[in-house]
Every structure is written in C-alpha cells, then in structure tokens.
N, C-alpha and C positions, 0 to 999 in steps of 0.2 A: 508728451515730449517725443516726437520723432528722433528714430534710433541715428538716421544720417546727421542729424544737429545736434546729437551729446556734445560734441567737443567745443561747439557755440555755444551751447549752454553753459559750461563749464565756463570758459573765458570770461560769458558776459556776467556769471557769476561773481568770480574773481573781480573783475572791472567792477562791479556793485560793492567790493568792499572797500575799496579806496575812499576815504571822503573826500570833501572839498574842500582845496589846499586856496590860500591866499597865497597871490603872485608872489610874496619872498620866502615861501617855503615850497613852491611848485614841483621846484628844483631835486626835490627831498623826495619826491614820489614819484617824479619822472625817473630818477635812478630805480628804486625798485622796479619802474614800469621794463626800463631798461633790462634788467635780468629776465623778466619774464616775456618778452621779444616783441615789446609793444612801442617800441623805439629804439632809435640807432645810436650811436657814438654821440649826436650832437643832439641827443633828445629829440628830436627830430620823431614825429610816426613813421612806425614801422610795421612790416606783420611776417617775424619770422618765424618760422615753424617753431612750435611750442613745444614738439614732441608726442610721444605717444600719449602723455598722460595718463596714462594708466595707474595710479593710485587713484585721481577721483572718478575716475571710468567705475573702477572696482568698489568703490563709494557706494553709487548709484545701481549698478548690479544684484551687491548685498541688500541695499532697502528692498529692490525689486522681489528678490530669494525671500525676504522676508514679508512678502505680503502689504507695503507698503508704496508711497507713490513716491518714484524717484524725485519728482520735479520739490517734494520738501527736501529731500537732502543734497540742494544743489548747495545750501549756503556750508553746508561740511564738504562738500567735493572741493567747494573752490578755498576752503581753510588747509585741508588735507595739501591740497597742491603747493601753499601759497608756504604752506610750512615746510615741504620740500623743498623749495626755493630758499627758504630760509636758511638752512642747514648746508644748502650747498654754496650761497653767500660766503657765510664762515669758513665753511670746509675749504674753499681754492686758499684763503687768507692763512691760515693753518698748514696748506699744502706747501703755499708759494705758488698756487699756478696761474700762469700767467694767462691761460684760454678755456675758456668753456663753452661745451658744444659749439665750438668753432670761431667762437667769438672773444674779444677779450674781456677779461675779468671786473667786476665791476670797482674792486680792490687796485686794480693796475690802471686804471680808468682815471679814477680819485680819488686816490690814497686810501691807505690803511687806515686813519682817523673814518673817514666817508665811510669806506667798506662796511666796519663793523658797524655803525653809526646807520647804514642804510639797512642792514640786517636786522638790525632791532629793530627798525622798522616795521620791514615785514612779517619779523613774528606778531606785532601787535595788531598791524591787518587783519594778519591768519584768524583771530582771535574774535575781531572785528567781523568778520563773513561769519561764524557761529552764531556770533551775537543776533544774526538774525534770523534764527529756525522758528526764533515763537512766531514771528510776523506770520510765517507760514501753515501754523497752525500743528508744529510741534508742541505736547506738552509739558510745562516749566520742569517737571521734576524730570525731562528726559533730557532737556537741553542742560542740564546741570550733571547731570548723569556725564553725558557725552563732553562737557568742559572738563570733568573731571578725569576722565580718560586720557581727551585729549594731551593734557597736561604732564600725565603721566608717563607719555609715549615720548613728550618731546624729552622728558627727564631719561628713559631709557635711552635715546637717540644721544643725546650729551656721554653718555657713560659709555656707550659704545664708540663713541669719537674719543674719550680718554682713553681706553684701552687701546685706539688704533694707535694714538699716538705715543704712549707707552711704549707700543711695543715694535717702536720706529728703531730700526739697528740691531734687536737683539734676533739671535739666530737658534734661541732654545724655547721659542716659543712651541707647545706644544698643540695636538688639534684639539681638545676640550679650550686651550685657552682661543686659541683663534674661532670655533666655532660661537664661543661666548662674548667675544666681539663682533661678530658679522649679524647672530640672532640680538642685535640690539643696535643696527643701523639699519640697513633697508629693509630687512625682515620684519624689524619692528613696526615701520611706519607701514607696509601692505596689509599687517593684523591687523594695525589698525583701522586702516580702511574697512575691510570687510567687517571687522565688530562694530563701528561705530555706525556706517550704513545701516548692517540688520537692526542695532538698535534702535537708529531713527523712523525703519519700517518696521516697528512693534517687537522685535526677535527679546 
C-alpha cells in the first residue's frame, strides 16, 4: 500500500462497507453517503474533502508499529471512521446544529426522524467493514477480540456525550469532572484506534 494512497484506501474501504441497496431503500445510504462527502444535497456524487482522517490513518500506523500489514486493517480503519461519523450524526442532533464542516446537517436536511434513523445506520455499517478482517486473513479469535473493543469504545464515547450534556448550563463543573468527559469522547476513540490497529498487527 503506497504511503500517498492511504486516504484511497481508507475511502474505498469504507465504500466496500456499504451493501447493496434496492432502489427503495437507496435513499437510506445515500444519506449516510452524504455525511461522509460522497454526495451533495440532492444525493447527487460528490467528492468533498473528507478531512484529515486521522483516526484510521492512526489505525493503519499502529498495525504498521506493530509489525503487521496495514492493508488487513483497512476494513477497522474504515469502521473506526465510519463510527466517527456516526457519533457526529447524533452529536449536531443533540447539539441543534445546523452545519457541519461547512455543510448542513444531515438532521436539518431530513428531519430528526431521518437523522437519527440514518445514524443507526451507520453504526451498523461501521460494524459491517469489521465484519470483514477474517476475509483478510485476520485470525477469528482477533477479529472478536477487536468487536469487542470496539463495542466497548463506542459505549465510552455514549457516556462521555452524557456527561457533555449533563453538564450543559451548570457553572461548577470542576476539571476532574470535565477532564472525565473529554477522556471519553475523542480521546476515547484515538485509543482506540491505536490499540485496536497494533492488535490487528499482532501487538
């Protein structure tokens, strides 16, 4: 895997998770595709920058550090991503906001019904691209290993969005309790990148 096409790989990762939709549910994954900048407003193709990516960059780095071949843990790079996305779905819904990375929300788009509704979605994707390490010649009891992580990151990532919102208005929050909500949102999800990478390359 050439270092200047990590981020192609990563994409066409992610795109390999999606199944194949019959025309009256198309609709249902074109929104997801939508959040992740692979179509415009009117579902329409698009190709907006997707960002640094750096969760499944740091995926792929960690297998490397651990002695492993990135190109298995493409199908965790593009879950790792696909579940950031997921999180930030809900999160604008949660927030109320109306634009992300400069675009508008997928929630403001088609409703709150849709919103959440397409969010569950792509958690199950996310789940969906895991599903496929054994093909690559990751071992069962690793790939289970790493579901069960996973799982457990996205459970921290939930708790640290109840704390945020907990502690929406109150002015005595202190720094143990705020450092104990930030080390359970993005912090959480970078650990995981990097542990569940070296896992997949043998660590």
């Amino acid at each position: 895997m050439q270092e200047t096409n990590i981020r192609t790989h990563i994409q066409a990762a992610m795109r390999a998770a999606f199944p194949a939709a019959e025309e009256r549910v198309a609709r249902f994954y074109q929104m997801q595709q939508y959040q992740l900048g692979w179509r415009d407003e009117q579902l329409a193709p698009a190709d907006v920058d997707p960002g640094k990516l750096i969760r499944p960059q740091l995926v792929l780095l960690a297998c490397r550090a651990a002695g492993g071949d990135p190109a298995q843990a493409l199908p965790l790079a593009a879950g790792i991503q696909l579940i950031h996305d997921f999180s930030l779905i809900h999160d604008d819904i949660e927030d109320n906001s109306d634009t992300r990375r400069g675009r508008t929300t997928v929630w403001k788009l088609w409703g709150l019904a849709q919103g959440i509704n397409t969010g569950d979605g792509m958690y199950t994707v996310a789940h969906l691209a895991l599903h496929q390490l054994p093909a690559l010649g990751v071992p069962a009891t690793v790939v289970l290993e790493v579901l069960k992580r996973f799982d457990q990151t996205i459970l921290t990532i939930c708790e640290g969005q109840f704390l945020d919102l907990s502690f929406e208005g109150q002015l005595a929050i202190g720094e143990d309790d705020y450092l104990a909500m930030i080390g359970r949102k993005t912090a959480a999800l970078i650990a995981s990148a990097a542990e569940l990478g070296a896992l997949v390359g043998g660590a």
